[in-house]
C-alpha positions in Angstrom: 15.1 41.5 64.7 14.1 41.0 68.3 11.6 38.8 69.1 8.8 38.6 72.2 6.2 36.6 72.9 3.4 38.8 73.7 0.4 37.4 71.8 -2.3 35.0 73.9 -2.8 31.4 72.7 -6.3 31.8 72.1 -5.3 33.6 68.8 -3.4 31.0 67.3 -6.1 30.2 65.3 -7.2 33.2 64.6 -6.5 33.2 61.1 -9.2 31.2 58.5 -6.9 28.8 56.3 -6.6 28.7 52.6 -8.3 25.9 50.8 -4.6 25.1 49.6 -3.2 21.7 52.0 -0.1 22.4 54.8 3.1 21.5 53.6 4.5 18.9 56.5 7.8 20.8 58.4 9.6 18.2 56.5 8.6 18.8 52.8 12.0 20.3 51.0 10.2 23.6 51.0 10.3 23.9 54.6 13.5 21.6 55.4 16.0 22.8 52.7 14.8 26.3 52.0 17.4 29.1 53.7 15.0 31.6 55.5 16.4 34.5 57.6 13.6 35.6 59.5 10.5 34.8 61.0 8.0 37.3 62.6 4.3 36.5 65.0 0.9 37.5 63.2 -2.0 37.3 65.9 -0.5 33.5 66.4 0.4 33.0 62.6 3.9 32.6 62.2 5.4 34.0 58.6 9.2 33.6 57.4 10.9 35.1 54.7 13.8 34.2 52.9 16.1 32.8 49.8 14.1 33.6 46.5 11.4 35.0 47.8 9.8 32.5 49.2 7.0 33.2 52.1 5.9 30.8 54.5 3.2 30.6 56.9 1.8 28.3 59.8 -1.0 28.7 61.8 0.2 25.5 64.1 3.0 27.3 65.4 5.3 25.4 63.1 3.9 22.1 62.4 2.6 22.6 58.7 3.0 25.3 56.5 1.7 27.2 53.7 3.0 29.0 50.7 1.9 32.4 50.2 1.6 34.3 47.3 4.7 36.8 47.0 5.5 38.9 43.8 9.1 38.9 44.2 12.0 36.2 43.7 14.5 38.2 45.4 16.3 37.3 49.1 13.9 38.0 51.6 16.0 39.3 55.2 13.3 40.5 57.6 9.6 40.4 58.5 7.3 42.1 60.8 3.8 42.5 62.2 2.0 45.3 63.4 -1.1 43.4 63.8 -3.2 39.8 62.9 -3.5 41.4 59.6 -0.9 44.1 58.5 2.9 43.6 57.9 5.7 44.2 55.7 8.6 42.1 54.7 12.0 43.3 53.3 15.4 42.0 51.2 17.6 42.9 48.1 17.5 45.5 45.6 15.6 47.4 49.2 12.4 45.4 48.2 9.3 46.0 50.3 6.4 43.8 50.3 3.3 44.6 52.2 0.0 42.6 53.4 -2.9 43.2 54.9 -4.2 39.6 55.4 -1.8 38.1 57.7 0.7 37.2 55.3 -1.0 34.7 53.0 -0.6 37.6 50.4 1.9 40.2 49.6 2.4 43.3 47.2 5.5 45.3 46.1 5.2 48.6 47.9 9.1 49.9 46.7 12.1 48.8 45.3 15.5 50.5 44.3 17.4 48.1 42.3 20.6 49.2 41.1 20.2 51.1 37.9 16.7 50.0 37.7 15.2 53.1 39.3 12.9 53.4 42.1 9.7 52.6 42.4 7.0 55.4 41.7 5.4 55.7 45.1 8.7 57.1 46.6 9.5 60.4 48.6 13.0 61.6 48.2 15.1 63.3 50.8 17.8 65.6 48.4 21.3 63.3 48.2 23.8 64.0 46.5 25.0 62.0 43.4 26.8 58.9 44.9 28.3 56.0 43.1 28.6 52.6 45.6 30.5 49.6 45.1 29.1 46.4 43.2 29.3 44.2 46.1 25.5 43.5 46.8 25.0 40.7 44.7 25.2 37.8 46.8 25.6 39.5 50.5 24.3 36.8 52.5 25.8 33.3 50.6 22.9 33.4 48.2 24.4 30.2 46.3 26.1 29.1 49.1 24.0 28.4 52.4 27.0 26.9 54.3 28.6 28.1 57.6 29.2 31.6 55.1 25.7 32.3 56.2 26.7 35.6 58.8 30.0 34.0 59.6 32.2 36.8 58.6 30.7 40.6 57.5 28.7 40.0 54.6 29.8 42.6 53.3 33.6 43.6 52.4 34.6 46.9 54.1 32.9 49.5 53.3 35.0 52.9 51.8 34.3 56.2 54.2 32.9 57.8 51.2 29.4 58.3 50.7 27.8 55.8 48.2 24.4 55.8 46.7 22.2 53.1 48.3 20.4 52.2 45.1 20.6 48.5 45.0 21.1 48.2 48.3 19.6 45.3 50.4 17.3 46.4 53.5 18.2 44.3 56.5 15.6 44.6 59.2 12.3 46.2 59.3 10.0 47.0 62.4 6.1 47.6 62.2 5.2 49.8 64.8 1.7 50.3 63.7 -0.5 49.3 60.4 0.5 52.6 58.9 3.7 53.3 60.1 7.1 51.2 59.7 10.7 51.5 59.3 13.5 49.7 57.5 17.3 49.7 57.5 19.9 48.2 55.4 23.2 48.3 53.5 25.1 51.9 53.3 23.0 53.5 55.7 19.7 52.8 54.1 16.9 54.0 55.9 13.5 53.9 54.6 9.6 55.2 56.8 6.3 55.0 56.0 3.9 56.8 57.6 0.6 55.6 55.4 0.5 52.2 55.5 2.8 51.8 52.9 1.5 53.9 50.2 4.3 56.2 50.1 8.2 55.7 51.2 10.8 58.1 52.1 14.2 58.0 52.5 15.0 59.0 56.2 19.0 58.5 55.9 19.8 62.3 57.3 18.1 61.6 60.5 20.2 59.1 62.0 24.4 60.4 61.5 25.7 58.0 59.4 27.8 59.4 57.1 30.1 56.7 56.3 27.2 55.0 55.2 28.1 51.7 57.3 25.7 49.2 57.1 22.6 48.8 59.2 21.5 45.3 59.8 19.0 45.2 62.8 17.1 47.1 65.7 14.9 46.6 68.2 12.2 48.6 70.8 12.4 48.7 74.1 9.5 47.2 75.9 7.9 50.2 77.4 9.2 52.9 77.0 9.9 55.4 73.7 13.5 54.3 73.0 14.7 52.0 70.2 18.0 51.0 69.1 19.6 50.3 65.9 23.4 48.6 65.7 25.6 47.5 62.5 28.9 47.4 60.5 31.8 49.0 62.8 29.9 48.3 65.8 27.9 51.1 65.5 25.2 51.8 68.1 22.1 54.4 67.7 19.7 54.7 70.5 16.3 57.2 70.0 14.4 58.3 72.9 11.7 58.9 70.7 10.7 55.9 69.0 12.7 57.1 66.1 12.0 60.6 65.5 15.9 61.7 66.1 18.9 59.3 66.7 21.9 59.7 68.8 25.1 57.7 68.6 26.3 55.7 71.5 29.9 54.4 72.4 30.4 51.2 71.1 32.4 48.3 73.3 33.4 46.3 69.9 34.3 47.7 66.5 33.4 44.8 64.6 30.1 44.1 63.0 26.7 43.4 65.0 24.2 41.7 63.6 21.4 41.8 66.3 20.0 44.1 69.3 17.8 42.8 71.9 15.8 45.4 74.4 15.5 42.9 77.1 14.3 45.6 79.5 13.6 49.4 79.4 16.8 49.1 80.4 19.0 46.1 79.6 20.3 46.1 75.8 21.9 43.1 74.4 23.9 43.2 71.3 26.0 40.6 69.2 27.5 40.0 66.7 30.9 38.4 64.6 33.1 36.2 66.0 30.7 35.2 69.2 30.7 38.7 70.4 27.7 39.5 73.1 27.7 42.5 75.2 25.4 43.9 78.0 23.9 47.3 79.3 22.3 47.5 82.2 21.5 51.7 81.4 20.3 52.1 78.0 23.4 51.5 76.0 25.5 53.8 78.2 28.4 51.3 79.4 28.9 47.8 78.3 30.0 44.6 80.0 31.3 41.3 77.5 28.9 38.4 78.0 31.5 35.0 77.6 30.0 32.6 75.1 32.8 30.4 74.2 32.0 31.1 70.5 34.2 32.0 67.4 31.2 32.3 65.1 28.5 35.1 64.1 25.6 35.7 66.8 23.2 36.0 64.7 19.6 37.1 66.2 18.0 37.1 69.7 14.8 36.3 71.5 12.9 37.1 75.3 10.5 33.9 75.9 7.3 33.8 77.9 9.3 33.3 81.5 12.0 35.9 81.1 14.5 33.3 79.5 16.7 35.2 76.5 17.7 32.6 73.8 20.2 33.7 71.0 20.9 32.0 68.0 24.5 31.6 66.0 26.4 30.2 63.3 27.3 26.9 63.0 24.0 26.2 64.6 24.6 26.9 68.5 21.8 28.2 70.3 22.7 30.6 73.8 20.0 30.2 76.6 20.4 32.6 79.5 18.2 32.4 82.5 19.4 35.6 84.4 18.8 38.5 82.2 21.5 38.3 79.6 24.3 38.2 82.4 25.3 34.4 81.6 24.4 31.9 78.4 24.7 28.4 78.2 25.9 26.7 74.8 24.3 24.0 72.9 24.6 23.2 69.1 22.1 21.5 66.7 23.6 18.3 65.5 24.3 18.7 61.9 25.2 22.4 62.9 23.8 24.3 60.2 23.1 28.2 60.8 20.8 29.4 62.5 20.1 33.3 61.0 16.7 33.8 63.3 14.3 32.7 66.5 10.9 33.3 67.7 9.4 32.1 70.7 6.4 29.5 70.5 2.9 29.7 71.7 3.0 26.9 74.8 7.2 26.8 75.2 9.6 26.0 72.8 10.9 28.3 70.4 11.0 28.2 66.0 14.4 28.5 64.2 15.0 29.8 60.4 18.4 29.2 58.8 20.2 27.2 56.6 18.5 23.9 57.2 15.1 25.5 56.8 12.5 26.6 59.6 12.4 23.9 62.9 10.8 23.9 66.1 13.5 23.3 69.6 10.6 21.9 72.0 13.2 22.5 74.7 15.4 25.2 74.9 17.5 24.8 77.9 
């Protein structure tokens, strides 16, 4: 779920608004909602999270809008390809697509468990699988507390294979209007290549045969590779912008919950119990970052002027200003979760979590 701040801020209006009013940043909507992700759209900024519910706001935070979603399920992750085309993901591997910048959304796929997929699905041949029924209420769905990412969401997973059906997706990344990829519990790994028309299951491609759970990945500024990390610390890098994956060694065999390509070469990822580690060559060797942290790193960002901000349980918020080598610590007051972060058009960055979505004027 990395995020970087890459748009202009002469699109931040780019959008036309609805003739529905803003809701004010501190309507309960906004304020008490959980949302676990927030994605850019051309200077629109959409979040996604508990019950479905889609925001947007085309004052980089200020006010907000409802969109209209067809799903009530959890929302995890959103992306953009464009001002216009994006998709956004969550339980029972729900995909929702738009092509108006978020202000309206349609079910592309779903795999609930025992519900049968959608029709518009491509198949790769699996065997016949039977999974655990642990995905009802991965991410504290009742309970928003300090829950929210503080321990694996998910209890350990058996070696066996398991059928993903019912499965939540976890992170998805728009790498153009047609194409996109998503990842989630087991293993699941879903592509399209046609704008969302058609889905395939991709889970053969990357060597996962545990099935341990994917939960975010990231690209690489410039170059072709792209890394995806999860339960076990597991660490997949492609060269190829996801054609074929390879596995890397992993410095931590606990769960990571976020990868951030700061450079074509420096990796960051983090995860339970404050763990953030470094690579200065692609994933090859790590160094431990020290973040005086007991709690979940949760998701990571590169501002305008280089600065990397991460964001944690228990609402702390790690600034580095030297490439990921050193953070400083800070907590919100009423230290509620903090599950995502995207930079902000003119400084500052927005925060989703448990106490709803916020903008940190300062991040220091």
């Amino acid at each position: 779920m990395k995020k970087i701040l890459v748009m202009a801020a002469g699109a931040l209006l780019s959008s036309p608004l609805l003739a529905a009013p803003y809701i004010d940043n501190e309507a309960p909507l906004v304020a008490a909602n959980a949302y676990l992700d927030l994605a850019d759209a051309g200077g629109r900024v959409v979040a996604v999270g508990d019950r479905g519910k889609i925001l947007f706001s085309d004052d980089q935070g200020g006010h907000w809008k409802t969109a209209v979603a067809p799903s009530e399920v959890l929302l995890t992750a959103v992306c953009f390809a464009d001002a216009r085309h994006g998709w956004a993901v969550g339980h029972d591997a729900v995909v929702l697509g738009t092509d108006d910048g978020g202000e309206t959304w349609t079910l592309q796929y779903s795999d609930p468990l025992g519900g049968g997929e959608s029709s518009d699905v491509e198949e790769e041949p699996l065997d016949d699988l039977s999974m655990d029924d642990i995905y009802g209420d991965p991410y504290g769905d009742d309970d928003y507390g300090d829950d929210l990412y503080s321990d694996d969401p998910y209890e350990e997973a058996s070696s066996a294979p398991v059928d993903t059906s019912g499965a939540p997706l976890l992170d998805v990344h728009c790498e153009s209007k047609d194409k996109a990829v998503a990842v989630g519990g087991y293993g699941y790994y879903l592509e399209t290549s046609d704008g969302g028309d058609t889905w395939s299951k991709q889970a053969a491609r990357m060597k996962n045969s545990d099935g341990w759970h994917l939960y975010a990945m990231s690209d690489a500024p410039k170059s072709d590779d792209r890394y995806v990390v999860g339960e076990k610390g597991v660490i997949f890098r492609s060269t190829d912008k996801g054609a074929s994956w390879t596995q890397l060694d992993s410095p931590y065999d606990g769960t990571l919950f976020g990868v951030t390509a700061i450079s074509d070469y420096q990796v960051l990822v983090y995860g339970l119990q404050g763990n953030v580690w470094l690579s200065a060559n692609r994933g090859v060797s790590w160094k431990k970052i020290p973040t005086k942290l007991t709690r979940g790193v949760n998701d990571g960002a590169v501002l305008a002027d280089g600065s990397v901000v991460l964001v944690t349980n228990a609402g702390g918020i790690l600034t580095s200003h030297d490439d990921g080598q050193s953070f400083s610590l800070r907590f919100l007051p009423d230290r509620e979760s903090i599950s995502a972060v995207l930079p902000r058009i003119g400084g500052g960055v927005l925060i989703a979590g448990q106490g709803g979505l916020r903008v940190i004027e300062d991040v220091k």
